[in-house]
C-alpha positions in Angstrom: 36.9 -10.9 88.0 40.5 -10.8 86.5 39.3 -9.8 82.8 37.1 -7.1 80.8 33.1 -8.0 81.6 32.8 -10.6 79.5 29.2 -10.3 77.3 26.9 -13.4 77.9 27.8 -12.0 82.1 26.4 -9.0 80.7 23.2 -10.9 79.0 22.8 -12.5 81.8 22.5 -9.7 84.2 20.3 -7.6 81.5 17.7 -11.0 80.8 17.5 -11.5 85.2 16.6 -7.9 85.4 14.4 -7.3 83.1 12.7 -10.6 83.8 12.5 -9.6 87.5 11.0 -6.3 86.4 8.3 -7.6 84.6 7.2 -10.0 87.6 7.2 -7.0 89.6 4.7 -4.9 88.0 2.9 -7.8 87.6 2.8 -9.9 90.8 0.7 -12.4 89.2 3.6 -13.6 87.0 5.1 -14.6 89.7 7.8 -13.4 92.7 10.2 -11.0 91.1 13.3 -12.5 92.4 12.6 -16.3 91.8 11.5 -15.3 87.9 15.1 -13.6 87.6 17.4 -16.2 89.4 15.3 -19.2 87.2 16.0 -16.8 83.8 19.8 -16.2 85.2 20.1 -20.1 86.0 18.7 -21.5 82.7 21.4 -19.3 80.5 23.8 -20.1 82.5 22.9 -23.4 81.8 22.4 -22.6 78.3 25.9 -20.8 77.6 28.4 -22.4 79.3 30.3 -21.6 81.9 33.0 -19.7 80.3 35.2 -22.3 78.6 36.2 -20.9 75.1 35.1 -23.9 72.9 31.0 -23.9 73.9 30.9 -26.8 76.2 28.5 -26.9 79.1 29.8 -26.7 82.6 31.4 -29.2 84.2 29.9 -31.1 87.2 
């Protein structure tokens, strides 16, 4: 990273691990690491991918 930690990387590394710490202490919810990559995926989706303005990512 050239910059300061930008915040949503910050939400998105606190919503993956908490996320993959709830599926771990309870294995029924699912495998810990899949439940944090799909939580870490979808905000990614969600927020951009770090253009200024709010758009989406590119493809």
């Amino acid at each position: 990273m050239n910059g300061p930690l930008d915040l949503r990387i910050l939400v998105l590394f606190l919503a993956g691990a908490g996320t993959a710490y709830l599926a771990y202490l309870h294995p029924a919810a699912g495998v810990a690491l899949l439940a944090g990559v799909g939580v870490v995926t979808l905000l990614y989706m969600l927020l951009g991918s770090g253009g200024s303005d709010g758009d989406p990512p590119s493809r």
